[in-house]
N, C-alpha and C positions, 0 to 999 in steps of 0.2 A: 644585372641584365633585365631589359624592362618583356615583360609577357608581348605576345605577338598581335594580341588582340587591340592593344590600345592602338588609336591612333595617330600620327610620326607628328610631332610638332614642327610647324615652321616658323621662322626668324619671321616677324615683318619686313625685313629690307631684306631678305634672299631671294633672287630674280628666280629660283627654282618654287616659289611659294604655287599656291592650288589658285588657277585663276576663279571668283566669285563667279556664282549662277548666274545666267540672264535672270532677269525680272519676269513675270508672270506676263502673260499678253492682254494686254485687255480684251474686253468681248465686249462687243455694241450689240445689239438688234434693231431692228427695224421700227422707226418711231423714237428713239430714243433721241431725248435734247439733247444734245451738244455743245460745248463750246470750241473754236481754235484759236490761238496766237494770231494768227493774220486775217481769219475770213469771217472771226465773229461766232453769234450766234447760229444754231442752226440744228436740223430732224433727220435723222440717215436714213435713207430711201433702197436703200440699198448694201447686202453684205455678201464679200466674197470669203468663205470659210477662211478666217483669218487673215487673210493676204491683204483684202483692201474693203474699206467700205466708201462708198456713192451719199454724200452728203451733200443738202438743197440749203445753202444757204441765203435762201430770198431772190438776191439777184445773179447767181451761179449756182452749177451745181459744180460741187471739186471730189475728184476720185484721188484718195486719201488712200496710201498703202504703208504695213506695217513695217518699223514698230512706231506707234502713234504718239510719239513723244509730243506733240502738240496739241494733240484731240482731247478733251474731258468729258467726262460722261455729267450733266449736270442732276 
């Protein structure tokens, strides 16, 4: 009988398995370059405590809300 302390192993294919952590959220600040998938380069002008940040991309500005799967911090 195994001690109480370790922890339970799961099968890779058991639909019962521990779902993986979200990933960490990025964090911009203000000023920081950017890049997006669609809008290009660009400076974020603006941050809403995680939720969304206000990025100038030249000839737009786009309100960007998380999780920033397309946004890079360059």
């Amino acid at each position: 009988m195994k001690p109480a302390s370790e922890p339970r192993r799961h099968l890779p294919t058991s639909p019962f398995k521990r779902p993986r952590p979200a990933p960490p959220v990025e964090r911009f600040s203000v000023n920081d370059q950017v890049t997006h998938d669609r809008y290009g380069l660009g400076v974020v002008i603006g941050v809403e405590d995680e939720i969304a940040v206000l990025v100038d991309f030249g000839s737009q500005q786009e309100r960007i809300t998380t999780p920033f799967h397309k946004l890079y911090k360059l």
